[in-house]
N, C-alpha and C positions, 0 to 999 in steps of 0.2 A: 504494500500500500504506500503510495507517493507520502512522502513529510516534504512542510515547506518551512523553510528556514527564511526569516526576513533581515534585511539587510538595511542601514540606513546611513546614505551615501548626500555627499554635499558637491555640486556639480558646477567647473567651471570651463566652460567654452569655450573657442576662440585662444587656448595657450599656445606656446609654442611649442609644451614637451607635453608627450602624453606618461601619464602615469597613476597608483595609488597609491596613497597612503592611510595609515593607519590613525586617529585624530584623537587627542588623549580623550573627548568623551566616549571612547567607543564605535561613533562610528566613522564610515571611509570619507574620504577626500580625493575624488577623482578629478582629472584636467586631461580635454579631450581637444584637439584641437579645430573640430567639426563647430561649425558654427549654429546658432539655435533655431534652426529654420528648419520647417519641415521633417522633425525630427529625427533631422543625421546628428545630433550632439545624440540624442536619449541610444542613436542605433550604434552610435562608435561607442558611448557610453557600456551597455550591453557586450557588445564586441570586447571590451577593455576587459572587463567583469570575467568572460568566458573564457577568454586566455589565461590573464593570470592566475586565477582562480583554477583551471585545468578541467573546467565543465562545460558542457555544447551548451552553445547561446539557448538553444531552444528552452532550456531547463530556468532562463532568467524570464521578469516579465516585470513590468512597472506597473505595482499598484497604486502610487499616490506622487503626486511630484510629476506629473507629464508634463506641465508646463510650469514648474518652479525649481530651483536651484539647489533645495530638498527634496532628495527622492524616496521612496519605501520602495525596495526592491524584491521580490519574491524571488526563492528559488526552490522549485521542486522538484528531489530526488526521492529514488525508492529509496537511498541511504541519507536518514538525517546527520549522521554524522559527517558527511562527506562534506557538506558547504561550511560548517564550521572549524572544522580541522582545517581547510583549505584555507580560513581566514586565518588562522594560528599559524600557520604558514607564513602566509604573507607577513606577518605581524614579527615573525623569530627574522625574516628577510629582512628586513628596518630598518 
């Protein structure tokens, strides 16, 4: 049975480096260099998410934040642990 792990990511546009980081409140700090039109920042955004993180885009999805710079991000795997270990991950990477 799918678990969704939620994520919550602060998103900024338009950078010149793409990257995440980890933000001392707990959640990520992405910088995508996709500008906010038409939804190529939220889709490099995802893209960003899926690589580093080491899971298929398909498994991410924006629940809240499609047009704000605060996003709530879903991800559902059949392994809940998988999305969060992946951020422990990133997080030991730092």
């Amino acid at each position: 049975m799918p678990a969704t792990t939620r994520l919550r990511v602060r998103g900024t546009t338009r950078s010149r480096s793409t990257d995440l980081q980890r933000r001392a409140d707990g959640s990520l700090a992405a910088r995508v260099s996709a500008p906010p039109t038409d939804g190529s920042a939220n889709r490099a955004l995802i893209g960003l998410l899926a690589e580093i993180l080491d899971l298929p885009r398909r498994e991410f999805s924006i629940e809240g934040g499609k047009h704000a710079r605060y996003k709530r991000i879903a991800v559902t795997t059949d392994n809940p642990v998988v999305p969060q270990a992946a951020v422990n991950r990133l997080e030991a990477s730092r």
